[in-house]
C-alpha positions in Angstrom: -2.7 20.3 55.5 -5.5 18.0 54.5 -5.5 19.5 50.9 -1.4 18.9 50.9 -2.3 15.0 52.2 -4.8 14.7 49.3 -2.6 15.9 46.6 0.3 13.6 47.7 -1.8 10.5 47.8 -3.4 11.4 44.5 0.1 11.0 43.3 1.9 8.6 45.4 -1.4 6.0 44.9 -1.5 5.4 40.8 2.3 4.9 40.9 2.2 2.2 43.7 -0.7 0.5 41.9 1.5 0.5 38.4 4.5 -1.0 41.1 2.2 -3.3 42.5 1.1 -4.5 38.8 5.0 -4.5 37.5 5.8 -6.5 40.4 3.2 -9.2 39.8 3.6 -9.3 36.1 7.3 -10.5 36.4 6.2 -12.9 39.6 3.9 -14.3 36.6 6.9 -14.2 34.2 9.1 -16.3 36.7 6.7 -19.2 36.8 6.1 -19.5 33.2 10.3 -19.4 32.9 10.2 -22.2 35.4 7.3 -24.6 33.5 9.3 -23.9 30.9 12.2 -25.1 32.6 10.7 -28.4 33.5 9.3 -29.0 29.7 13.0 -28.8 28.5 14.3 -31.1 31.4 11.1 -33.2 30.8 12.3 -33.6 27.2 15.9 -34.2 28.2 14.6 -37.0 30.2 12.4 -38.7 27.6 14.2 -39.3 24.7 13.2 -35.5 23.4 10.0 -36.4 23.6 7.7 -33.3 24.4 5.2 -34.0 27.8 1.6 -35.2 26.3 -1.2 -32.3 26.0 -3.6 -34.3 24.6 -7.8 -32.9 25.2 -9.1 -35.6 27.4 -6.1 -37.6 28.3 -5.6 -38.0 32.1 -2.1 -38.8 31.8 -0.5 -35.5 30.6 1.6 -32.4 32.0 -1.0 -31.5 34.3 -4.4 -32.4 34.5 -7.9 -30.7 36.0 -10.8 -29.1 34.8 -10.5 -25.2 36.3 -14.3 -24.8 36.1 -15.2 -27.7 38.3 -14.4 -27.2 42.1 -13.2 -30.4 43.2 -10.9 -30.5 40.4 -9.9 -26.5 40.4 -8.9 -26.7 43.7 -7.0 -30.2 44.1 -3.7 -30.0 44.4 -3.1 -33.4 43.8 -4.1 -33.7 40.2 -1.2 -31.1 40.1 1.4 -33.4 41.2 0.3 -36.5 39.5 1.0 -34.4 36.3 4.5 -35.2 34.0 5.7 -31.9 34.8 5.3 -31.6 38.9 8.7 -34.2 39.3 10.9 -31.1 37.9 8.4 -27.9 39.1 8.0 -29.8 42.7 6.0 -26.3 43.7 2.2 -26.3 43.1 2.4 -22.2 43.2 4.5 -21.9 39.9 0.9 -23.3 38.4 -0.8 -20.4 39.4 -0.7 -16.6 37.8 0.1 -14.1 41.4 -2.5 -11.8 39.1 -4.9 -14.7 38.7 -7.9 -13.7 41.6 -10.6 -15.9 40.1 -12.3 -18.2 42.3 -14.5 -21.9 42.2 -17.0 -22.3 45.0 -15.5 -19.4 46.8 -11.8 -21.1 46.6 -8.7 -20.2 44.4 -8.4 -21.8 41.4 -4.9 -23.7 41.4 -3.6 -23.4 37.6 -3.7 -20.3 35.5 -1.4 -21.4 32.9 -2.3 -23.7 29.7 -0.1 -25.4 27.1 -0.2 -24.6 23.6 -3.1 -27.2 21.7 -0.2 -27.8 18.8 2.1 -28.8 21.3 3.2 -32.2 23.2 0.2 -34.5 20.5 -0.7 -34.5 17.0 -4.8 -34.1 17.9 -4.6 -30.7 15.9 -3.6 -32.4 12.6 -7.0 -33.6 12.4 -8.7 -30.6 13.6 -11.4 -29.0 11.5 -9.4 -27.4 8.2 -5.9 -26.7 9.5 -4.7 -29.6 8.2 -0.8 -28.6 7.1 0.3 -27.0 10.2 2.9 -28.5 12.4 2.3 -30.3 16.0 5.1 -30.6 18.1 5.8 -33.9 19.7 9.7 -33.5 20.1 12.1 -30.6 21.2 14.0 -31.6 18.1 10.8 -30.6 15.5 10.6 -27.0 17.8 14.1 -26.7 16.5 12.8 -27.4 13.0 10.6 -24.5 13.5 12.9 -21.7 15.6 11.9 -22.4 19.1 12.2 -18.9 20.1 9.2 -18.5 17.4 6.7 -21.0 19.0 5.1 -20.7 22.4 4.7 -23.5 25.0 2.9 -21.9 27.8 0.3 -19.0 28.3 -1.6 -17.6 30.6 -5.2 -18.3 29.9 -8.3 -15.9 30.6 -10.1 -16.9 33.9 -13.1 -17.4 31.8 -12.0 -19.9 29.3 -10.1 -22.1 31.6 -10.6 -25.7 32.0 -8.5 -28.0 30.6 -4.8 -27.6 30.5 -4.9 -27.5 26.2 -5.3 -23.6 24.5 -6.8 -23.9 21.3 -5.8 -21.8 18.5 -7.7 -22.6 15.1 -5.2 -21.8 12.5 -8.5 -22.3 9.9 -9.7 -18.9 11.4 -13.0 -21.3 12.1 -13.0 -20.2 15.9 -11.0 -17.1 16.5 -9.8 -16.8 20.6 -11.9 -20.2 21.4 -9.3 -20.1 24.6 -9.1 -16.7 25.7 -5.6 -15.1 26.8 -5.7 -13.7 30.1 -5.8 -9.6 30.5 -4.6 -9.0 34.5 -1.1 -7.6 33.1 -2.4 -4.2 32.3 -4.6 -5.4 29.2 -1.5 -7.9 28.7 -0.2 -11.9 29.2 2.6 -13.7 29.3 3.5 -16.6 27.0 6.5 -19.2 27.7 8.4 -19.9 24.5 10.2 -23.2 23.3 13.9 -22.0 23.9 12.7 -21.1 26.9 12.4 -17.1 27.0 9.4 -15.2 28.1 7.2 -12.6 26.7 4.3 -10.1 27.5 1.6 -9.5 25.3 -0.3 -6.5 25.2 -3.8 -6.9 23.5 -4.5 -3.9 21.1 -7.7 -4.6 19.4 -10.9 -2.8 21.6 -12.2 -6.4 20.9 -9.7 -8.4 22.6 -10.9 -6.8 25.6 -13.9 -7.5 25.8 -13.0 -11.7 26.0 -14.8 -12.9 28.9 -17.8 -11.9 27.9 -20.9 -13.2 26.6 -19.7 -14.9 23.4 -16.3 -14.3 23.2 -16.4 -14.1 19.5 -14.0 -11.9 17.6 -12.7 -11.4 13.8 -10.4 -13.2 12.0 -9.1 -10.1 11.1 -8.5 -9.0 15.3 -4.8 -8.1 15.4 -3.9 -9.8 18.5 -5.4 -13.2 17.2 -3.1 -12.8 14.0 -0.4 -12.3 16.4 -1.0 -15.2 18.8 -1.5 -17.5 15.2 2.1 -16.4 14.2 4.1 -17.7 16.8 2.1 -20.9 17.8 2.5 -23.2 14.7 4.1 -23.0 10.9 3.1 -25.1 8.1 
């Protein structure tokens, strides 16, 4: 009988675990569809203008530094953000996946907005000069909003700010690491407002998080997160 009770959870257990998984990944899904949400209503709102994501502005769509514990763990700076008025729930912020922890604490915000989106700091960055920013919904149209993403959600480890970098110059390959707590996978928010999974592929994507971080300009999943985050 013991032997029979070993054998069943042996089975029953790995397929539970790939439920529980399944279930949080689309949990995760659902907030980035509703940020999303509240960018386009956001936009609607303001002319078509995009919500500021600007490195070191205080007054953007959400503001915080995820590696400092009186900021990682202040709701507040949540809802003084441009964004909070349409999300009015500080969970959406958060990845269900997300377990990392400041000072012993959960960190509020897993999610981050795409660096070439919402200013135009990027067109001055390093040698990627020629690639689009995005400061309306009308120059995401320009582009194929269903091409570019808005929202991802970011590596524990790289978190601070709410800005990803991506270095289109191939000078700093995965300086803002995606996350990997959907089975080796993250999601991404696009401009038309859909969402995707991403699976990383390359060995090297998985090992983000630690030491260095450094990777290859030739890693396939950094090719692939250039592709749909700005055109020249």
């Amino acid at each position: 009988m013991v032997a029979i009770i070993a054998l069943l959870a042996s089975l029953i257990l790995p397929a539970l675990a790939t439920a529980h998984g399944q279930g949080l990944r689309i949990a995760c899904q659902n907030h980035l569809k509703q940020l999303g949400a509240c960018v386009q209503m956001y936009a609607a709102d303001s002319g078509g203008r995009l919500p500021d994501n600007n490195p070191g502005n205080t007054n953007t769509w959400v503001s915080g530094n995820m590696l400092i514990a009186k900021e990682a763990t202040n709701q507040v700076l949540i809802q003084q953000g441009k964004l909070f008025p349409y999300a009015s729930q500080v969970g959406i912020y958060h990845c269900p996946a997300d377990p990392s922890r400041v000072a012993g604490w959960p960190r509020i915000r897993s999610y981050s907005m795409n660096g070439w989106v919402g200013s135009r700091f990027m067109e001055t960055y390093g040698r990627s000069i020629g690639f689009r920013t995005f400061l309306r919904d009308n120059e995401l149209a320009v582009a194929g909003p269903a091409g570019i993403w808005l929202l991802i959600d970011e590596h524990e480890a790289s978190i601070n700010d709410a800005w990803f970098l991506v270095t289109m110059d191939d000078s700093r390959p995965f300086a803002s690491f995606p996350a990997q707590r959907h089975q080796q996978g993250y999601g991404l928010g696009f401009g038309d407002g859909h969402v995707e999974s991403a699976n990383l592929r390359d060995p090297e994507s998985l090992r983000l998080g630690q030491g260095d971080g450094q990777v290859r300009a030739a890693n396939i999943d950094w090719i692939r997160l250039k592709q749909i985050t700005t055109v020249r």
